[in-house]
C-alpha positions, 0 to 999 in steps of 0.5 A: 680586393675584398670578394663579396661573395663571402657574405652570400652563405651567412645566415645573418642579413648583410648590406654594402652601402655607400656614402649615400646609403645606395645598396651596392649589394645584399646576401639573400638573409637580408632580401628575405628581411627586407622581403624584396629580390636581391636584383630588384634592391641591386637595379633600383639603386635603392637606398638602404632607408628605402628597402628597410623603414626604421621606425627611428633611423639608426644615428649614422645613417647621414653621417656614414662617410664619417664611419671610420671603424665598426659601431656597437650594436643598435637595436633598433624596430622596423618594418619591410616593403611588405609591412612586416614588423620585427626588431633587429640589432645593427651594426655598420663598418667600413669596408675595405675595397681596395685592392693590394698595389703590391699584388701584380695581378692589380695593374699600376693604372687602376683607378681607387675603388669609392668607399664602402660600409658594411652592415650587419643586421641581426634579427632578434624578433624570432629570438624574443618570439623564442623567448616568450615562448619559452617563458610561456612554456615556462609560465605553464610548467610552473602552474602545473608544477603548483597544481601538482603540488597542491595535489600532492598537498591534497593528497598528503590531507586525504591521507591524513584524513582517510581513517576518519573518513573510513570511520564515518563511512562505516558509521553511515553504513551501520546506520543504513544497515540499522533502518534497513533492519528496521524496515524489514522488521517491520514488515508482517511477512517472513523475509530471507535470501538464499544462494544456490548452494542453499544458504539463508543470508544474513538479511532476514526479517524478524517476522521469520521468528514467528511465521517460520518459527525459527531464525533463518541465520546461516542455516539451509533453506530446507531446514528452515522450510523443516522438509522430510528428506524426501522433500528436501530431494524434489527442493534441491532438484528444483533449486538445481532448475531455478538457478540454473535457469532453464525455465523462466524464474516465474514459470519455475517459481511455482514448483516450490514449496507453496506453504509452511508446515506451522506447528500451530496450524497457522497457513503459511504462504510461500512466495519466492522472487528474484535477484539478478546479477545484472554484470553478465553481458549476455543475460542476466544471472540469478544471483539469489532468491528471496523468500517471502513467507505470509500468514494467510490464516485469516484470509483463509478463515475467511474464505472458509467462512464465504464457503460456509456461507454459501453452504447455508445459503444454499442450505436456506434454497433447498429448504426453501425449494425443496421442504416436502422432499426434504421432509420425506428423506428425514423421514426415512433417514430416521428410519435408516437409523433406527436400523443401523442403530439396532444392528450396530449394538447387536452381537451379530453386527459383523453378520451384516455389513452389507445392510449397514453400508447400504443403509449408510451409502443411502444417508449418504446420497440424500445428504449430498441432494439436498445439502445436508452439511456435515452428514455426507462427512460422517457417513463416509467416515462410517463408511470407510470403516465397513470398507476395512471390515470387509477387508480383514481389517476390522475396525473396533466396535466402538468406532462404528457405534460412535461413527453411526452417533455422529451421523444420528447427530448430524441428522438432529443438528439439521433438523434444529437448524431447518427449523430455526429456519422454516418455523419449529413445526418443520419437518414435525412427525405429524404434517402440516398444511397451508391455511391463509392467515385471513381464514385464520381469523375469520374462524377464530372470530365465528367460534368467539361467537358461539359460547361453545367456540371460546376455547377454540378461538383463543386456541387458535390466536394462541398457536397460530395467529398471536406472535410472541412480543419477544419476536417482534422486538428481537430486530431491535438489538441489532438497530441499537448495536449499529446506531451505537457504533456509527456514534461511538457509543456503547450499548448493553444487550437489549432487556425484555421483560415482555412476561410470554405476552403475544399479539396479533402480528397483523394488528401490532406489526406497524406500530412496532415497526415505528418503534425504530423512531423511539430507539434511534432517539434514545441513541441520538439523544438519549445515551452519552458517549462513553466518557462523558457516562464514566465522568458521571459514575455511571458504566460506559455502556448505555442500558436500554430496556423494554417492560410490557404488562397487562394492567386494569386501568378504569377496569378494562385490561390494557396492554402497557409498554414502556421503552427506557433508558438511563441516558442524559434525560430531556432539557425542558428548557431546550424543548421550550427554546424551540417552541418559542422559536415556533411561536408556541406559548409553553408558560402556563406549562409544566416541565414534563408538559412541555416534553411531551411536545417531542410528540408534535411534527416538526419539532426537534432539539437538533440544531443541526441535521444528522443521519439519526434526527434532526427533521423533527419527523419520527415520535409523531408517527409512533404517536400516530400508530399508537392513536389509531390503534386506540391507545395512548403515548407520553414520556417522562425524563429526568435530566441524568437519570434517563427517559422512559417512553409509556405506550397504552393499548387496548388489550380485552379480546373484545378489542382483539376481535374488533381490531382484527375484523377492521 
């Protein structure tokens, strides 16, 4: 007999049916596949469909008593009690129970044991789960097995590829490095790096070659900086500082070298700033410095000039404040020189130093109370050589007499500029006092009475109340030359021809102050734009020019001036349009009748408003002026040749004297 118990070890599910498909007994591989107990399948009686469900029953299941030998392996799908899915392979035999009649441990008397099937089940759901994995793993060692070899593909084209792509990098780079140049040369300012050790790198700018006269190329900082040796002992000592960075950069920065010793007197300004190396994971290391030399002399001058100013400034105070203090100290500054002057060119100067260096120490002291420029300088100059007298060092005779000529200049040179200042009587040898201009003429008008007086009154006009016509047009040059820039235009230097005439200030001075209408016309309208003069041969600055005469018309002396220039001249035409747009009849009119209309308020070529005309508002109040003082104003013009303003006034000194009592 047939011991089951054999199959209990197999890995393999294993069933014992019987010919109704009754589970006689099954291993645990097979409870496991079925997902039941072994006694639970054993003491149900269970039916082999009934434990597990074929999705398609296996061909035998009803026919199994027919099964005389083993079947081949079917495969076949199923699920268990649990609802598990798997497939498995199956094969069924008959199972010999029955025991040998010839053993004698079976007894004659026992009765046949029924038949019995064996059948195999062999799971191959892990086998195919096995299977795709492995076909899977397969699948992805084959993709990265293409990936590498489109990498190695990749990489065999960079390979080739490489030099071009160097070659293009270095190219790229040699541009950039090529603006880079560009840039800094560009730039006004000197610019170098220098390491610790002293060295200018290659990145320079070219402005080097002209604020610090030289190519910093692979040359030492001191060298270019052209430092004495003493100097280039403190700069190394302060590079040792920087570098080593035991101050702050900025902190120490300002113990450099602040400027450049130019050759050419140009001021060079240092300035010095720093590169980092920002790889150190405590601080910050300073890699090199750069250098930024700037050309100042221009802001310098400047500055002297805001300085010079202020000197004047305070110049124009003094004298202003202090006239009679200031006058008595040249007084006695004249007197200073006179003396030092004759002891200087005397044989026995060195006899007295002490008198010299008093008298100068003296001019010294006034120069600085009353800003005196320029003198405090040279006495101290003449000074400094009487000091090297006294100290057995004497100086060359011919030093001190010109020291004592330039302080004798210093003082002449003060003098004319007070006077251009206060009036050519300033600080005069012979004093002056203070009259009121109204006595003035109250006198000048009482001696014209007195036939004796005569001389005097026109004496007194003459000196005192009369004032150069010269002098009250001056301001004008200035007017033109700033009218004319804010057009781009250009002038000549203003022409007067006023022949030494004078007027009474006080009786002309509103008229003259009008005529600021009559030159802000010339340049408006009258003067053409550089260009347009060439075009028409003529130069590319304007002329302007004022004639002033005395002239018997109808015998009586009159005083005529004429203002002209040789601009565009005035369209009648226009003059004319812009009448008629005013309801005014100019048809019985000629041209240079209907220009003189220039004169009537409210009218103006202009047809648009600008700084300069345009209101109609200006030649009618020159014209005003010129009617109150009895006078009279017209204007004749030529189209491309100019315009000429002709101004006639009253001249006779018995006009003068009625004018001036009214």
């Amino acid at each position: 007999m047939t011991n089951l118990e054999i199959f209990d070890s197999l890995q393999e599910a294993v069933f014992v049916i019987d010919a109704t498909t009754q589970v006689l007994y099954c291993n645990e591989a097979a409870a496991l596949l079925a997902n039941l107990p072994v006694r639970r399948i054993l003491r149900s009686q269970a039916r082999l469909e009934d434990v597990i469900f074929f999705d398609k029953p296996p061909t035998w299941i009803s026919t199994v008593d027919q099964i005389k030998q083993s079947t081949t392996y079917q495969e076949l799908s199923f699920t268990n009690i649990s609802g598990a899915a798997g497939r498995v392979q199956i094969s069924i035999q008959p199972l010999d129970l029955t025991p040998s009649m010839d053993s004698p441990m079976v007894p004659s008397t026992t009765p046949p044991v029924p038949p019995r099937w064996l059948i195999y089940f062999r799971d191959i759901s892990l086998e195919e789960t096995l299977q795709k994995k492995y076909r899977d793993e397969l699948e992805q060692k084959e993709g990265f097995i293409f990936e590498l070899q489109r990498a190695q593909q990749k990489l065999v084209n960079y390979s080739k590829n490489l030099e071009s792509m160097v070659q293009e990098r270095t190219h790229e780079i040699k541009e950039l490095n090529v603006q880079m140049k560009a840039l800094l040369d560009s730039l006004s300012e000197g610019f170098l790096i220098f390491n610790e050790a002293g060295d200018c790198l290659s990145v320079f700018s070219q402005a080097c070659l002209n604020t610090l006269e030289k190519s910093p190329l692979y040359q030492k900082i001191w060298d270019v900086l052209a430092l004495t040796p003493d100097e280039t002992i403190l700069f190394k000592k302060w590079q040792v500082a920087l570098f080593g960075q035991m101050l702050p950069f900025e902190d120490l920065k300002q113990l450099g070298p602040s400027n450049y010793k130019h050759s050419k007197g140009r001021t060079i300004a240092l300035d010095y700033f720093p590169l980092m190396n920002s790889t150190s994971f405590v601080n910050d290391k300073l890699n090199a410095v750069v250098m930024v030399a700037t050309d100042i002399s221009e802001l310098v001058e400047a500055q002297k000039l805001v300085e010079k100013e202020k000197v004047s400034a305070q110049l124009i105070l003094s004298l202003v404040q202090k006239q009679a203090e200031i006058g008595r100290f040249l007084t006695e500054a004249q007197k200073l020189l006179k003396s030092i002057h004759q002891v200087a060119s005397s044989e026995k100067w060195m006899e007295n130093q002490e008198a010299l260096l008093r008298w100068i120490h003296t001019l010294k002291g006034g120069s600085g109370s009353f800003t005196i420029p320029d003198l405090g300088q040279q006495c101290h100059h003449a000074e400094t050589l009487l000091v090297q007298l006294k100290s057995n060092s004497p100086p060359q005779h011919e030093s001190l007499a010109l020291a004592t000529n330039l302080i004798q200049e210093s003082v002449d040179n003060f003098v004319k500029e007070a006077r251009q200042i206060l009036g050519p009587r300033a600080f005069s040898s012979e004093p002056y006092v203070s009259v009121k201009m109204s006595d003035l003429q109250h006198w000048a008008v009482q001696f014209s009475l007195w036939s004796k007086g005569v001389a005097t009154s026109d004496y007194i006009n003459r000196t005192y109340i009369y004032a150069p016509l010269e002098s009250l047009l001056a301001p004008y040059q200035h007017l033109l030359e700033k009218l004319a820039e804010s057009q781009q235009k250009q002038i000549a230097p203003l022409e007067q021809q006023t022949h030494g005439l004078a007027v009474a200030e006080d009786v002309y001075s509103s008229l003259f102050a009008s005529f600021v209408h009559i030159f802000r016309n010339l340049i408006d309208h009258g003067i053409e734009s550089p260009d347009e003069r060439v075009l028409k041969g003529k130069p590319a600055a304007g002329r302007v020019e004022i004639k002033a005469t005395l002239e018997a018309v109808d015998g009586v002396e009159r005083l005529v001036l004429c203002l002209s220039d040789d601009g565009r001249g005035i369209d009648a035409k226009k003059i004319r349009n812009k009448l008629k747009s005013m309801n005014i009849d100019t048809s019985l009119e000629e041209d240079q009748q209907v220009i003189q209309h220039v004169f009537d308020a409210q009218v103006s070529t202009r047809e648009e408003l600008t700084e300069l005309s345009g209101r109609g508002v200006g030649l009618d109040a020159v014209k005003f002026e010129v009617t109150r003082l009895g006078g009279r104003i017209w204007m004749t013009s030529h189209l491309g040749l100019g315009t000429h303003f002709w101004i006639e006034l009253p001249w006779s000194g018995q006009s003068h004297r009625t004018l001036i009592a009214a």
